[in-house]
N, C-alpha and C positions, 0 to 999 in steps of 0.2 A: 306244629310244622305244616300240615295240610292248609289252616288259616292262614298263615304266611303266604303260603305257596298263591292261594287263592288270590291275595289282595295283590301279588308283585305279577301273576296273569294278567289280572283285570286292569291293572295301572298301566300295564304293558302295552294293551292293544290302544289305551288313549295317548300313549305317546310315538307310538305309530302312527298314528292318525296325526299327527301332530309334526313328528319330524322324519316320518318314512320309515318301509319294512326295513330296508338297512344297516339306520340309524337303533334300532330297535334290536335286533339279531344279534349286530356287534355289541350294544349295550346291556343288553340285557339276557336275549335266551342265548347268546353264545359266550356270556362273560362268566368267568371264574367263578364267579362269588352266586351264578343263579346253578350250575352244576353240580356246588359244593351244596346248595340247597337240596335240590334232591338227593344227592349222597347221601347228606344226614336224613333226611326223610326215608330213603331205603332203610339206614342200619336201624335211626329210631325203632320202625316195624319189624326189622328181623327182630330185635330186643324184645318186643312186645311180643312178639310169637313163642319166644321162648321163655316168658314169664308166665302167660298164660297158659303156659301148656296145649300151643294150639294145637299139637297132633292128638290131643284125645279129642279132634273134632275135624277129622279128617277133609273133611270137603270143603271145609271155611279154612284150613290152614292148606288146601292147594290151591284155593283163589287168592289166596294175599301172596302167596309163592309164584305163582305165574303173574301179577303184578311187580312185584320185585324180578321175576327175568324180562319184564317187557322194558322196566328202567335198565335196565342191564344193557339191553340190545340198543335203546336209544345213546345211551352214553358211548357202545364202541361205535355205532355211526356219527356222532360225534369227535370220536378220532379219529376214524379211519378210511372215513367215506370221500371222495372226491367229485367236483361237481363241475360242469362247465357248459359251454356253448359254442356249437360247431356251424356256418354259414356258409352253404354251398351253393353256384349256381349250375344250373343244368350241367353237364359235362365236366365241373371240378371235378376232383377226389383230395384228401387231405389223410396226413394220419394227425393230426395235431389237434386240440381243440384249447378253448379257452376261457381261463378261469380271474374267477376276482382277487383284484390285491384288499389292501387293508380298506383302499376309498370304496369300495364297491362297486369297481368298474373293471369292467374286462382287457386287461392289460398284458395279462402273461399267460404264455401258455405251457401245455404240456403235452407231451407225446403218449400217443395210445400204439398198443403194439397190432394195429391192425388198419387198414387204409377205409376210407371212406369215400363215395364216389356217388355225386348224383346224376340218374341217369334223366329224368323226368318227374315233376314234380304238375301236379295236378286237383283241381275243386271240384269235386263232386254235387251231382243238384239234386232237390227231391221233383217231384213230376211237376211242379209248378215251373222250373225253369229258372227261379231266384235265390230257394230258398237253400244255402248248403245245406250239405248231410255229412261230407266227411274233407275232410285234406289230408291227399293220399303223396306221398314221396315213393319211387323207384328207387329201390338206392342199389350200390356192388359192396359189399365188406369181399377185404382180399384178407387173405392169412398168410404164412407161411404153408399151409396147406392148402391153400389153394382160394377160388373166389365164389361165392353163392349173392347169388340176386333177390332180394327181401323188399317188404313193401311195408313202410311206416306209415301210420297214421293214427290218428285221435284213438284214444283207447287199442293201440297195435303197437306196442314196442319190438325194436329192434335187438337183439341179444347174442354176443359174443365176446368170449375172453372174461367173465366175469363185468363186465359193459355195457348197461343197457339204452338205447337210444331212443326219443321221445320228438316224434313231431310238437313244436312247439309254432313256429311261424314261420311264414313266408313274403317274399316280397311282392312289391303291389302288382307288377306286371305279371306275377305267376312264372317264372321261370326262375326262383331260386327260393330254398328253406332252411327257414332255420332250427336248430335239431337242439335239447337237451341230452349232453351224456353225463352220464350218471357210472359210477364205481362206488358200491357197499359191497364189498367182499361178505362180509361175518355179520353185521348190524342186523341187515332184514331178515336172516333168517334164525335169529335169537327172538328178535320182536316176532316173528310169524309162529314161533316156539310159543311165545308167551300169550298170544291170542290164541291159539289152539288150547292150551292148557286154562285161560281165562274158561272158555266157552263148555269147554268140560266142565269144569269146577262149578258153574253158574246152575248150569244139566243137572247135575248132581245135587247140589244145594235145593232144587225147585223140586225135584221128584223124591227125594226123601222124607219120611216121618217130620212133622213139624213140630217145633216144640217151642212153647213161649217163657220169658223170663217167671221166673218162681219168685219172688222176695224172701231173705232170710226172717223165718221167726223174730217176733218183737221190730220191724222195719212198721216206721209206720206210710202209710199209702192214702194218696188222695184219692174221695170220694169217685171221681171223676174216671181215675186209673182200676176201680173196682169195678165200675160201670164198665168199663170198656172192657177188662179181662173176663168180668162174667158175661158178657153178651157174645165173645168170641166160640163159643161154645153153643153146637146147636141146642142145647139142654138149658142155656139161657135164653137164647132166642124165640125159642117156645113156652117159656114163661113169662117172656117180655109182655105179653099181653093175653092174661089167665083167662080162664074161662069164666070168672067171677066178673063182669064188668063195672059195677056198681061199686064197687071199691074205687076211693080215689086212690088208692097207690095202685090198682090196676090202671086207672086212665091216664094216670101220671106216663105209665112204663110205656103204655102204647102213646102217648102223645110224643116223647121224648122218642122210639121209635121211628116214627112216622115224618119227626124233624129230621133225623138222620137220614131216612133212605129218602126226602126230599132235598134233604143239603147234596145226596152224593148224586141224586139225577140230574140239579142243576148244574153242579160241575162239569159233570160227564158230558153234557150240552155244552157248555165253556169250553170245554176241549178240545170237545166236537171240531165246532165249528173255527176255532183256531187252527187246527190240524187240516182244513180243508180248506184254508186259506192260499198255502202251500198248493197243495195240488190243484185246487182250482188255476192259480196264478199262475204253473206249468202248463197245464191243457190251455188256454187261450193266448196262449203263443208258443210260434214255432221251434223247436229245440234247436241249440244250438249244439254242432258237433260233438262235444267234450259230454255232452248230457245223454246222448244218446248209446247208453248201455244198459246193460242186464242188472250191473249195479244198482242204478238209478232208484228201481221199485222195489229194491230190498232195504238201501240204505234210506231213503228219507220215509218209508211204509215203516221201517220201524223206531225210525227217529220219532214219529209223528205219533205213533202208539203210546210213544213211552211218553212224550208230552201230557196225553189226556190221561193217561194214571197218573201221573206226578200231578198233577192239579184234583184229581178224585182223590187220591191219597190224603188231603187236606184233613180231609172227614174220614176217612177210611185209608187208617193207617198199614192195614192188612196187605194193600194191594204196593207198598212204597217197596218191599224189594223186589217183584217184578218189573217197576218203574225202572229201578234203578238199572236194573239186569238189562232191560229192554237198550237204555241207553247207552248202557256200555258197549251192545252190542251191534247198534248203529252207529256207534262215534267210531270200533274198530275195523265194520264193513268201509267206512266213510276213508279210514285211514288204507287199508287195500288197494281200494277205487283212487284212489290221489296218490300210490305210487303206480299205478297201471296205467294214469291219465299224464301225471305233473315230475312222475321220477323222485318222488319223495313219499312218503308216509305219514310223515308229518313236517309242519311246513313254518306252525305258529300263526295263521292266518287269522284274522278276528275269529272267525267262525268256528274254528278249530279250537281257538284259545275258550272262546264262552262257555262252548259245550262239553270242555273239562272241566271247568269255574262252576258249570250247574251239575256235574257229575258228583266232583268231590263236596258240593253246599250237602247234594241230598243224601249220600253215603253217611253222611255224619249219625243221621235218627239211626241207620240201620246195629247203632254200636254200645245198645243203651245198656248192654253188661259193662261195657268201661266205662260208658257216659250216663251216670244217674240222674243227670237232670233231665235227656230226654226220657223219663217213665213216666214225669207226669206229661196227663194227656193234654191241660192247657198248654205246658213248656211246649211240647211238642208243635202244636197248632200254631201258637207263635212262632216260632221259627219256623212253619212251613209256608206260614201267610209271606215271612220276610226272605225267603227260599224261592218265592215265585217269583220274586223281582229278579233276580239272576234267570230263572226260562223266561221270563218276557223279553229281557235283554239278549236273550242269546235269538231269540226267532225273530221279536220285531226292532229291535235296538240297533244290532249289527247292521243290520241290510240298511237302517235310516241312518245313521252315524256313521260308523266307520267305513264300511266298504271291506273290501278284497277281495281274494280270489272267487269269491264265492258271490259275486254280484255280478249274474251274466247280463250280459247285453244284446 
């Protein structure tokens, strides 16, 4: 199910590209048939948790459980969230806003139970005098209790009635803006349940006693996967190369050695300097509003970490579930920040799409008590070599190809 899942993501974001996010949303992430996919992908995993007996492993059976409330929380904003677009110019107020029909256009509306009014709407500059820094709206919300004066802007939502309101854009003279409202009653804080309990589980998983797979008696094991299970071990490591040097199977051990921790320096250089790609390409030019938060240096510092262990992991398989961990936990800050920024948490945007596509590719090694192929260490290395073409795709691919939200200008 997870492979499925993978390939109808990845096919997804080229048929966007192809026939529009709209075309794509209604076809695909909002149609019947890709929701009933995850359903079954939930219960498949509930099933499996209860075959394996996952609560004799307490901290791996509440990371797959707060995974199953995050699908959870996605599916009732799915039903029950509402979404629109309010345009005001200096001096309107409105309580109404407006949402998409079936064509994807904004055609009908719907009443909100609380009024909207802008008082002044305004471009903030940094000391150069050109460069924005923020687009600020004054707005009135009235209630039935009464009126309070609130100030939207990039990274500043508006919040009342269960409502929250998202500077989105304004018109070119600067005297009117346009606002995202947003209603998730129940969704975001099922989903904000399920990353809480994710980030736990992860905590918990990294600081515990570690224990590596055992083979049953009479299994037989490639060379390859002895090597690597005795070396894991500082009591091999210190034998890797005896004190007897004049042995060829001592030179052997330190030659093979010596291959390894130079396979995993040049990666970690690979990594490197990909990962710095990124934030070079940020510092020599000016941020653009929406980038300018506290988010910023948490989500892509550890999007970018988790890169260059996913590529050291190649050779050094030790380090792939903090990889994985890292990532997880930059694609859920990333989701946060894009409902604080955009009124959504997730959006389906290429960028969004990829970096679950390389999530669920490299989750897969980490499961090799149900998956026995990944034990041997060539199986493994092979699908890590064909695991990097999904991170290449997801860092340099998207931004060349496809585009979205996530390509500022």
């Amino acid at each position: 199910m997870i492979l499925l899942a993978v390939v109808v993501i990845a096919t997804a974001t080229y048929v966007e590209k192809r026939h529009g996010s709209h075309y794509a949303l209604q076809h695909i992430y909002g149609a019947w048939w890709f929701v009933l996919l995850w359903a079954l992908t939930a219960v498949t995993g509930f099933l499996l948790l209860i075959k394996k007996k996952m609560w004799r492993n307490l901290s791996v059976m509440v990371l797959h459980i707060s995974l199953l409330v995050i699908l959870m929380g996605a599916f009732v904003t799915h039903v029950t969230s509402r979404r629109g677009m309010v345009h005001l110019r200096e001096g309107e107020a409105t309580h109404s806003y407006w949402v998409k029909d079936g064509q994807g256009l904004y055609t009908m509306m719907e009443d909100m139970p609380f009024y909207l009014a802008l008082r002044e709407f305004k471009v903030l500059y940094d000391a150069d005098g050109v460069t924005p820094s923020d687009y600020v709206s004054d707005v009135v919300i009235a209630t039935k209790a009464g009126k309070k004066e609130s100030t939207i802007s990039m990274n500043h939502i508006g919040r009342v009635k269960g409502y929250r309101i998202y500077q989105t854009s304004f018109d070119e003279d600067c005297e009117g803006s346009v606002f995202t409202v947003s209603y998730d009653p129940w969704g975001t804080a099922i989903t904000y349940a399920g990353y809480l309990l994710l980030a736990v589980s992860m905590v918990w998983i990294s600081v515990k006693k570690k224990t590596y797979y055992d083979p049953p008696r009479g299994e037989v094991q490639s060379s390859k996967f002895k090597v690597q299970s005795f070396n894991r071990t500082a009591e091999g490591l210190r034998l890797a190369c005896p004190r007897n040097r004049t042995t060829r199977r001592g030179y052997a051990r330190c030659a093979r050695m010596f291959k390894v921790q130079s396979s995993t320096l040049l990666l970690a250089i690979c990594g490197t300097l990909m990962a710095s790609y990124m934030v070079i390409a940020i510092c020599m030019s000016p941020l653009v509003p929406i980038l300018r938060s506290p988010y910023l240096f948490f989500h892509v510092g550890t999007i970018m970490l988790s890169y260059i262990l996913l590529v050291v992991s190649i050779v050094r398989r030790e380090v792939l579930r903090p990889a994985v961990f890292l990532l997880a936990t930059g694609i859920f800050l990333g989701a946060v920040w894009a409902n604080v920024s955009w009124g959504t948490y997730w959006s389906w945007d290429p960028k969004e799409s990829w970096a679950l596509v390389t999530l669920l590719i490299y989750s897969l090694p980490l499961h090799e008590k149900s998956l026995p192929w990944f034990r041997s260490m060539r199986n493994y290395r092979i699908y890590s070599l064909l695991a990097l073409l999904s991170l290449l795709m997801t860092y340099f691919g998207v931004n060349y190809f496809l585009g979205g939200m996530h390509s500022y200008g």
